[in-house]
Structure formats: C-alpha cells, structure tokens
C-alpha positions as CSV (number, residue, x, y, z in Angstrom):
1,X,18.6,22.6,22.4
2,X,17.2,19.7,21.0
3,X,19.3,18.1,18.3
4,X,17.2,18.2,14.2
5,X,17.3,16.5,11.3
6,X,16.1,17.0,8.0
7,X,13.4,14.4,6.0
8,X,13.7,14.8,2.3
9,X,10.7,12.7,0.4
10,X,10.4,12.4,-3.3
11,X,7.4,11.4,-5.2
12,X,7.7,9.7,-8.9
13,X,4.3,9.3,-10.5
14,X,2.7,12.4,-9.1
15,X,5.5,14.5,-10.9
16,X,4.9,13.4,-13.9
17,X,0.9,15.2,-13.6
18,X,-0.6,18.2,-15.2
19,X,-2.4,21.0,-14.0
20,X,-4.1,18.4,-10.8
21,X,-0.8,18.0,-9.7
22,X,-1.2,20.0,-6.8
23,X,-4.1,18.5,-5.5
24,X,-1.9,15.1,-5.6
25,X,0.8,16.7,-3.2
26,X,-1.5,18.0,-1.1
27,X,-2.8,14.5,-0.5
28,X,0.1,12.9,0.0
29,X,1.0,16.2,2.3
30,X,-2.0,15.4,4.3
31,X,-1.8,11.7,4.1
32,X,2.1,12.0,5.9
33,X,0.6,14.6,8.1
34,X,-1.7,12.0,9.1
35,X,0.8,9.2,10.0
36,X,2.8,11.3,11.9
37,X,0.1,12.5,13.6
38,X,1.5,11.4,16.8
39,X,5.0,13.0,17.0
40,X,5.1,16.5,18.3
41,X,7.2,19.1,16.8
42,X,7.7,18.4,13.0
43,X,7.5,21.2,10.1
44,X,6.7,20.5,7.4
45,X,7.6,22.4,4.0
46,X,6.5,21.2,0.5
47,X,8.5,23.5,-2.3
48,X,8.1,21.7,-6.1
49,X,9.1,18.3,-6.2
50,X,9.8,17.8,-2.8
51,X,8.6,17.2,0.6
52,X,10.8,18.3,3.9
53,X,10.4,17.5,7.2
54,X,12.1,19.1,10.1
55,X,12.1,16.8,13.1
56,X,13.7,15.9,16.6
57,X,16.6,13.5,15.7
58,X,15.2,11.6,18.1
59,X,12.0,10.6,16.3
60,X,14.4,9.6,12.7
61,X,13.8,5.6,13.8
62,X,10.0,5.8,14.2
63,X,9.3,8.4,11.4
64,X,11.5,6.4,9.0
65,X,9.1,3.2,9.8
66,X,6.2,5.4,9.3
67,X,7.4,6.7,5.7
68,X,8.1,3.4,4.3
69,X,3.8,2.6,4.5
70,X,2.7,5.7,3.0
71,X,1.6,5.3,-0.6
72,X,2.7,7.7,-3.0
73,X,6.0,8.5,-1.1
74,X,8.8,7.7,-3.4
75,X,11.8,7.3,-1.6
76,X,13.5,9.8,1.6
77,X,16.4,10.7,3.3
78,X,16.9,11.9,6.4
79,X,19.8,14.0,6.8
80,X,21.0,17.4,8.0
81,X,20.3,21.0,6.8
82,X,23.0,23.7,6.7
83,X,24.4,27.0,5.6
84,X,25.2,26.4,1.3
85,X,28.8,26.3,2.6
86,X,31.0,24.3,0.6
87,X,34.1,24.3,3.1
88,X,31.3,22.9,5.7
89,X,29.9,20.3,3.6
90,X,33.1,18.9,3.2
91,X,33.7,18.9,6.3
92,X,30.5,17.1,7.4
93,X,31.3,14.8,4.6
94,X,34.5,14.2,6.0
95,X,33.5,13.0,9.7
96,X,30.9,10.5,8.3
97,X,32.8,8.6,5.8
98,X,35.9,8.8,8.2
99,X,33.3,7.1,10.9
100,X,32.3,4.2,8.0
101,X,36.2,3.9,7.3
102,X,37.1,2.7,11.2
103,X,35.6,-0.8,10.2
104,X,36.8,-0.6,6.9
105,X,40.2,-1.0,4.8
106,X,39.0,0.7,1.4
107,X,35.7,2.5,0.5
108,X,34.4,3.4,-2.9
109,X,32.6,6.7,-2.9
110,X,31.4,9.8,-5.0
111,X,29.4,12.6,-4.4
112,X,26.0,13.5,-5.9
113,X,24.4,17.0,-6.2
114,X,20.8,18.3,-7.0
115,X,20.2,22.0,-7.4
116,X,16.8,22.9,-6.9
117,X,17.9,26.2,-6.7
118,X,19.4,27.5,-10.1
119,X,20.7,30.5,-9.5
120,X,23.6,28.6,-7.5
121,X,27.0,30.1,-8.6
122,X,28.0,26.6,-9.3
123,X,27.2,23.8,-11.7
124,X,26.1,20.5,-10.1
125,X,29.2,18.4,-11.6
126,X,31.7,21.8,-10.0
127,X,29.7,21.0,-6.6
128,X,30.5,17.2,-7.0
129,X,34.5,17.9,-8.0
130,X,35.0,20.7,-5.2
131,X,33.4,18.7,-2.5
132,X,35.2,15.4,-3.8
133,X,38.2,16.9,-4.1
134,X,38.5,18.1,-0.7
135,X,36.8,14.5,0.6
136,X,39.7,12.6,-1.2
137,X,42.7,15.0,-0.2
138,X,41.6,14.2,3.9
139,X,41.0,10.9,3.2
140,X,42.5,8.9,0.0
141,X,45.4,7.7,2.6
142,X,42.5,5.7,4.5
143,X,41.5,3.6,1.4
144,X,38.9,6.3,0.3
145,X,38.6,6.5,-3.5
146,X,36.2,7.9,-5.7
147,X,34.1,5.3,-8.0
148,X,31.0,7.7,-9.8
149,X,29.5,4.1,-11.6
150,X,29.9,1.5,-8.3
151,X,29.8,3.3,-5.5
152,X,29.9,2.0,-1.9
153,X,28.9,4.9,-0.2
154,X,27.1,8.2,-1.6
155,X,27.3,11.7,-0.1
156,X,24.7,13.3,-1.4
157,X,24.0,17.1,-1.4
158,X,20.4,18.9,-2.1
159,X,21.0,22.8,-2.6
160,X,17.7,24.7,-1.8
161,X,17.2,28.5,-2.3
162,X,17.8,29.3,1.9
163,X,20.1,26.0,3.0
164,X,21.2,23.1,1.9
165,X,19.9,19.1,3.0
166,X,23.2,16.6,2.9
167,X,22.3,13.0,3.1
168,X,24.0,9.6,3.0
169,X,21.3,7.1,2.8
170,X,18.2,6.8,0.5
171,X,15.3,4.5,2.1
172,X,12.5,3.2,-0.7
173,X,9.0,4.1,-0.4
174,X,5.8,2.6,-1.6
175,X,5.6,4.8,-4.8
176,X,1.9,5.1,-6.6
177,X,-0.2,7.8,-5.5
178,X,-1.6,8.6,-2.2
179,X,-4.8,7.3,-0.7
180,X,-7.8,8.7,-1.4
181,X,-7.0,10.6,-4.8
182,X,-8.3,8.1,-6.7
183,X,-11.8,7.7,-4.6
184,X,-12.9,4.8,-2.8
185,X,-13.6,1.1,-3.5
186,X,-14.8,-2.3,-1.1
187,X,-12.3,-5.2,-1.2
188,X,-14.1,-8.7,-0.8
189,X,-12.1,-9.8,2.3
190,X,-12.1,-13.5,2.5
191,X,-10.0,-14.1,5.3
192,X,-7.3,-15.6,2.5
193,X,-3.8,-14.6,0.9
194,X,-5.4,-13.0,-2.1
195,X,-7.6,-10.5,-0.9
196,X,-5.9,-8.5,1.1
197,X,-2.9,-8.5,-1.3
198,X,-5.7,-7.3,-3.8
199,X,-6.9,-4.3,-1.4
200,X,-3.5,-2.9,-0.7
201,X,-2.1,-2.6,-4.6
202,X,-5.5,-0.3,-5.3
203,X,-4.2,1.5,-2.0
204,X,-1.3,2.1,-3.9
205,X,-3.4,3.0,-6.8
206,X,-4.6,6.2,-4.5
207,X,-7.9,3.9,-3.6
208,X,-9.0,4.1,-0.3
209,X,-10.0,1.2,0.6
210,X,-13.1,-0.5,2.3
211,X,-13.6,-4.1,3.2
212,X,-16.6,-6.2,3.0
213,X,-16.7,-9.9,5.1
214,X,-19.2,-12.7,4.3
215,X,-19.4,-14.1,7.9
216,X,-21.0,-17.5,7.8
217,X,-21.6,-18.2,11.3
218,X,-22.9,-20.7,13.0
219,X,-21.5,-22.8,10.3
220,X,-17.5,-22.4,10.8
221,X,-17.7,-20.6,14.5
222,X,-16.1,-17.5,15.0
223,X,-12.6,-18.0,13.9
224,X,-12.5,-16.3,10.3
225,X,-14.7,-13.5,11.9
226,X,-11.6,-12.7,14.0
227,X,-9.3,-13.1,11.6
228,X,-11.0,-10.9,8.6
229,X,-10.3,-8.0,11.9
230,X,-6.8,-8.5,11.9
231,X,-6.2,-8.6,8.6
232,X,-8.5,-5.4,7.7
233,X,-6.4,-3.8,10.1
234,X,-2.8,-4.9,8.4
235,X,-4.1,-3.5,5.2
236,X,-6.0,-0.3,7.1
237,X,-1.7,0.6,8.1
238,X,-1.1,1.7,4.8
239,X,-4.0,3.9,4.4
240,X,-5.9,4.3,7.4
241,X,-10.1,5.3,7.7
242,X,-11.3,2.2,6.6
243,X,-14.5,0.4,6.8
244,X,-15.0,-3.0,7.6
245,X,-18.6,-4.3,6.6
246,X,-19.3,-7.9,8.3
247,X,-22.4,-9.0,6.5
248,X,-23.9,-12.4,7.8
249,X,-24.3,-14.7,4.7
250,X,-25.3,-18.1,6.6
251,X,-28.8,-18.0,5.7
252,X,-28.8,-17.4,2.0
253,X,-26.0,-20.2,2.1
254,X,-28.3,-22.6,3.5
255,X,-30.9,-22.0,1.0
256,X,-28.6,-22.1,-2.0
257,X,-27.5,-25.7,-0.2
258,X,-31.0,-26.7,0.0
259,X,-32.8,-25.5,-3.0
260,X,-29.7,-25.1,-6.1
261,X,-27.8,-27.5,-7.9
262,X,-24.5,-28.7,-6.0
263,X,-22.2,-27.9,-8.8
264,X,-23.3,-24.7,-9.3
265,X,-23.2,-23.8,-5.3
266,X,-19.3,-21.5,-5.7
267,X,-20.4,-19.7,-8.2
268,X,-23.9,-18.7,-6.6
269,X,-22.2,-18.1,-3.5
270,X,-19.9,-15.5,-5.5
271,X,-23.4,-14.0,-7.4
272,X,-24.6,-13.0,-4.5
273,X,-21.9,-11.7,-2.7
274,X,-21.6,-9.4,-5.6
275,X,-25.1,-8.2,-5.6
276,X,-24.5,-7.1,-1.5
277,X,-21.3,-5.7,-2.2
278,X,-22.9,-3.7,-4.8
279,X,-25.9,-2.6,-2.2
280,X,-23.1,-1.7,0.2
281,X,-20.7,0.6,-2.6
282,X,-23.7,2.3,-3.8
283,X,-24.9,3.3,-0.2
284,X,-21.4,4.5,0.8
285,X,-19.8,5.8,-2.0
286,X,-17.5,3.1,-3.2
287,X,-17.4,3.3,-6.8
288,X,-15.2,0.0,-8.0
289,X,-14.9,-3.7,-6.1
290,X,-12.1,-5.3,-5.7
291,X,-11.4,-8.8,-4.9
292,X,-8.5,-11.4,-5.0
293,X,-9.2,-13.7,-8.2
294,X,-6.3,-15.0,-10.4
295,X,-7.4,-16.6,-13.8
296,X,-7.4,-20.6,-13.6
297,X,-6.7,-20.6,-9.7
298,X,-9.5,-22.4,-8.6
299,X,-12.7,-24.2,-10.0
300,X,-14.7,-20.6,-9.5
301,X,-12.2,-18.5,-11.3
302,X,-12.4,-19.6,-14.8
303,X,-13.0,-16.8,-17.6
304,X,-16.6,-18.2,-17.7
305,X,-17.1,-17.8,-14.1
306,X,-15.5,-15.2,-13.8
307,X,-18.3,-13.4,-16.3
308,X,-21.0,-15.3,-14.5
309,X,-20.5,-13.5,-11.4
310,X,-19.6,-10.0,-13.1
311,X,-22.4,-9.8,-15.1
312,X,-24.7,-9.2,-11.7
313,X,-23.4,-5.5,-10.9
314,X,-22.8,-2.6,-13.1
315,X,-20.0,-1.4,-11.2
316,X,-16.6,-2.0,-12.2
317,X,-15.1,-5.2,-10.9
318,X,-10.8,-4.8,-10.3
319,X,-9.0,-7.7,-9.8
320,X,-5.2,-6.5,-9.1
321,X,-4.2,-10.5,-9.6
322,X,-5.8,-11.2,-12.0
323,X,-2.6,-12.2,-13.9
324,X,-0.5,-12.9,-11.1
325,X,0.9,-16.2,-9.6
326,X,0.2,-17.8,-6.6
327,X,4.1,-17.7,-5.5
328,X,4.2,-14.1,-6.7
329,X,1.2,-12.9,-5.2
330,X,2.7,-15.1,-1.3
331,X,5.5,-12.9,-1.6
332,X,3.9,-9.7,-2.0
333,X,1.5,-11.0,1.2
334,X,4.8,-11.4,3.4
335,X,5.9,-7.8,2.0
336,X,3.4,-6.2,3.8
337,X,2.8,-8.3,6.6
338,X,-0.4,-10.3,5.9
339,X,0.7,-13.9,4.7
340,X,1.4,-15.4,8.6
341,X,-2.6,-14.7,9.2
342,X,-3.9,-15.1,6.1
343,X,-2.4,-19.0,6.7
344,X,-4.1,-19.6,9.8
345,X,-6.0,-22.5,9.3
346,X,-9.4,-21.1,9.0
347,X,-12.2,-22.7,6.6
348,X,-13.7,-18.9,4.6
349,X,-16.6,-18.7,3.4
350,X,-16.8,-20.2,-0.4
351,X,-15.2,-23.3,1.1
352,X,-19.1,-24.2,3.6
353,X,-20.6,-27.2,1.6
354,X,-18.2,-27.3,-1.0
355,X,-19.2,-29.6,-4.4
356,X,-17.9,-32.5,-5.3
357,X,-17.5,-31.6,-8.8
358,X,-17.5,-27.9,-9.0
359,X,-18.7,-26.0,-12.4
360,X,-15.3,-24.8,-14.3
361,X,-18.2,-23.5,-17.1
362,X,-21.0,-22.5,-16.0
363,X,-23.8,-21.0,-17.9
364,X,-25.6,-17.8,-16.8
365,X,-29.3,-19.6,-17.8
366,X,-28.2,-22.3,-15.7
367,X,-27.7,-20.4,-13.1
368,X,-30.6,-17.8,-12.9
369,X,-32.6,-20.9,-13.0
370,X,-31.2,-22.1,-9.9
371,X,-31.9,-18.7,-8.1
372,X,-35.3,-18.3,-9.1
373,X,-35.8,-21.4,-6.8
374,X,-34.9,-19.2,-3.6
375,X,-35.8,-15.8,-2.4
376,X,-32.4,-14.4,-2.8
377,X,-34.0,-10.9,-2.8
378,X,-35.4,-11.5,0.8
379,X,-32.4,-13.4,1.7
380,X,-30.2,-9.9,0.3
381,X,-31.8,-7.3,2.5
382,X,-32.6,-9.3,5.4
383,X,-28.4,-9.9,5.3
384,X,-27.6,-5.9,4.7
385,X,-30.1,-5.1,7.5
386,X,-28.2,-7.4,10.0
387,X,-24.8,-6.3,8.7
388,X,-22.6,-4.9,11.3
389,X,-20.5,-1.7,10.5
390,X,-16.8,-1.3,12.3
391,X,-14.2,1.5,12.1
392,X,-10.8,-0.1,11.0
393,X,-9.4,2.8,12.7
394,X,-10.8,1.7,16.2
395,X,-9.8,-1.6,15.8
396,X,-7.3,-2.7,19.3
C-alpha cells in the first residue's frame, strides 16, 4: 500500500471575508486543483478555514514546489493524519524529534495545538502539556527541553472532527487572493525588470493577468520578441491561462520619428500604446492596465507624464511600483524568477530613437499638437489588425 501524507493549507485574507467568502475558496480550491493537475491520486477536502490534501508521499517534493506559486495559499504543512490518539501522537512525536536529536546535543521544542473540532474532551493548552509531558519524560536525557517563546523545533497537532493532521514544518505561501477573483487586467510587458514585477503583485491581488508587447521590429531584430515569451511565461507560473498580445508598433514609431517633436517622442510612444492597450482590454474583457512605472524613475515617468499618458483611456491605470524602489522592486524580480532575463541586454521598445533631451513636463496641448500631424488613428488599427494572439499556456 502506497505510503500518504497529509497537506494542510491556510489562507489569511480570504478568511477575513463576508458572505463571498465561499466563492474565494472555491477559487483558490480550483486554482490548486489546477496546478496539480498533473499528479494522480490526490483528495482533496476543504472544511472552514482549511484546505487538505491527501497525497502519495511520494509526490510531497513536487506538490510542495507547486504550493509555494499559488496566490492566495497562505502557508501549508504536510504531515500525517491519524486516529485523535494522544498515546500515538506522542509517540509519533517521539521518533521525529529523536531522529533531529542524532545530529544534535540540545534541542528547544514545544508543542502547538489547533482544535478545529470543539467538542474535543480536551482544551488546546491540556493537549500541549499531555503530549509535552510525555515528549520530555522519553527524551529530556537527550538534551530535549521545552522552550514555548524560542523554539527550535515545533510539533504541531491539528484536531479535526474524524482524525487528527500532526505536522513539524510550516512552508510560506504567496498569500493575497487567488487568480481570477478579482477579474482580469493586460500588463504592458516591456521586456524590462518592472513590468513583469508589476503583473505578478495584481496576480497576487486575484488579477488574472494578460500581457500586451509593443514589438518594434525591423528596428531592434527579433531579440526582445523572444524575450517578452519567456518572461510572459515566468509570470504565467503563478497564475496560468494568460494571453500574450504582440502588437507590431514599428510603423507608428516611425511616423512619430518623422513628423513629432524629438522631445516629446517617449511620451507619444507611451500615448499610444495606451490607446491600443485600451482597444485590446475592451475587446477581451480586461477591465484595469497595468504597467511597471515608478514615480521619478526615468525622464517619461514624471507626475506630469505620468497624467499625459493616462488622460488617453478611461480605464483605470495600476501601477503596483509606483512607490517602489529600483533596488526594492530587483529583489522582488529575483523572488520570482524574472530578474536574470529581464537583464539580458536587449534594447525595448521606448528606448528606438531615443531624444536627446527628453520632456520631464510635458504639456497635453503640446502634445495633441504633435499627433494631429500623423494618422495615429490609421496607424492604431492597421497595428491591432496585424497583432498576433499567443496562449501563454502553450508556450514550450
């Protein structure tokens, strides 16, 4: 018979909801459901509060990798499920922190108890002294002792209305909620550090996620192109059932090169990609963008750039770094896997005939002046009608 173990996954914010808060865990039910798609044999039980898993022991490495991208997942333990017998939970106890001791000359320890199941004879803090006790009286000649505020090692002990999970090891999750109970948005992926950062902290949000790539090609060959893939596909992990949108933007950067004012070229660049991204939400059900600006980063993120490119779209603009540091918003990139592509030294798009003297303040006249000297209309839908559609999913 094939050896089991137990999964025990908490949730934070989603407890803390109303009368929806079913329709939270049964996203996040269907969202782990999802990942673990490809492992056979798993059951899966959801009483309040809690999510269990019942799995081969042989799938804990792969399932625990799994866990730690889900959004909305808390934290988790996997341990084993048994009879509420308090002589036997000892004893279990027993043989694991005996195993720990072998490379060990003392070990602080204490035992923690959650009763989800009230009508337990016992009191939590009874459960915690009986087991202890018995731990300590086995044990306490080995170096074991009992430290409740600076533990070393916890044994804890999760008492359910039919059996009981005991666990030694909490692994962190992702928190927020889960994907897609929030709706979805379209990330402007640049190819950069801040972008995809961006997209994954409104995954987190419950935002599922779609991307949107300005491909300038001919002008910087096919190299961010292949990059934007990999990198919608990093993000895609934590969510999956994105969209990629690659919308070829070459021409209507030529013509704001030939026909606007240098200084005013980012910012234009910016305008429009706005106004495409907004085509693109509206016709698939995005109902927020997102993209990767940080007040003061660069020339085109000033507060009065920053309006000069909002002001083009009705829909709500989210900008997850917007207060953010560079250095703080690198580490968060190597958190999740994105900051060694992201670095690849790849020209994107904003960067194709860049000004000498960029505008820091640029006014909105100024610039609808410039674009009534192109057919940025044309230029829009002639881009949205070439734009090339991939499933993130079926990325290799």
């Amino acid at each position: 018979m094939t050896e089991r173990r137990t999964v025990l996954i908490r949730y934070d914010e989603i407890g803390l909801k109303g009368r929806n808060r079913k329709y939270f865990e049964k996203c996040l039910l269907k969202n782990i459901k999802r990942a673990l798609s490809g492992l056979d044999d798993i059951h899966y039980t959801s009483p309040r509060g809690r999510i269990f898993l019942d799995i081969p022991s042989s799938f804990e490495p792969e399932c625990s990798i799994l866990l730690k991208a889900i959004p909305g997942v808390a934290s988790f333990s996997i341990g084993v499920s048994m009879n509420t017998d308090l002589e036997a939970i000892a004893s279990l106890g027993i043989q694991w922190i005996e195993s720990k001791l072998e490379s060990l000359e003392t070990l602080k320890f204490c035992v923690k108890t959650r009763r989800s199941e009230k009508s337990f004879p016992k009191t939590s803090p009874e459960v915690n002294f009986e087991i202890g006790s018995r731990i300590m009286t086995a044990l306490s000649s080995r170096g074991l002792t009992v430290n409740i505020k600076d533990a070393e090692y916890v044994f804890e002990i999760e008492i359910g209305r039919t059996e009981t999970v005991v666990f030694d090891k909490r692994e962190s999750g992702l928190c927020g909620l889960p994907v897609g109970s929030s709706g979805n948005v379209l990330c402007l992926l640049s190819g950069g550090i801040d972008s995809p950062v961006s997209a994954f902290m409104m995954a987190c949000r419950g935002c599922r996620v779609h991307f949107v790539f300005f491909d300038n090609q001919p002008f910087l060959g096919r190299g961010g192109y292949d990059k934007v893939l990999r990198l919608a596909k990093k993000v895609n992990h934590f969510q999956t059932r994105g969209t990629l949108y690659v919308v070829p933007f070459a021409e209507m950067q030529g013509a704001i090169r030939d026909h606007c004012n240098e200084e005013n070229r980012i910012v234009l660049y910016r305008r429009m990609m706005y106004r495409i991204a907004e085509e693109i939400a509206n016709r698939h059900g995005s109902m927020a963008l997102i993209t990767g600006e940080s007040v003061g980063q660069v020339a085109s993120q000033t507060l009065e750039n920053l309006a000069a490119v909002s002001c083009v779209t009705p829909l709500s603009i989210f900008r997850p770094l917007i207060g953010m540091n560079k250095e703080s918003i690198i580490t968060r990139a190597k958190e999740i896997g994105t900051y060694e592509v992201s670095i690849e030294p790849q020209p994107d798009c904003c960067s194709v005939f860049m000004p000498k003297n960029p505008v820091t303040r640029s006014k909105i006249h100024f610039l609808e002046r410039d674009e009534e000297k192109i057919p940025w209309e044309e230029l829009r839908d002639n881009a949205l009608a070439q734009m090339e559609v991939i499933k993130v999913d079926d990325l290799p």
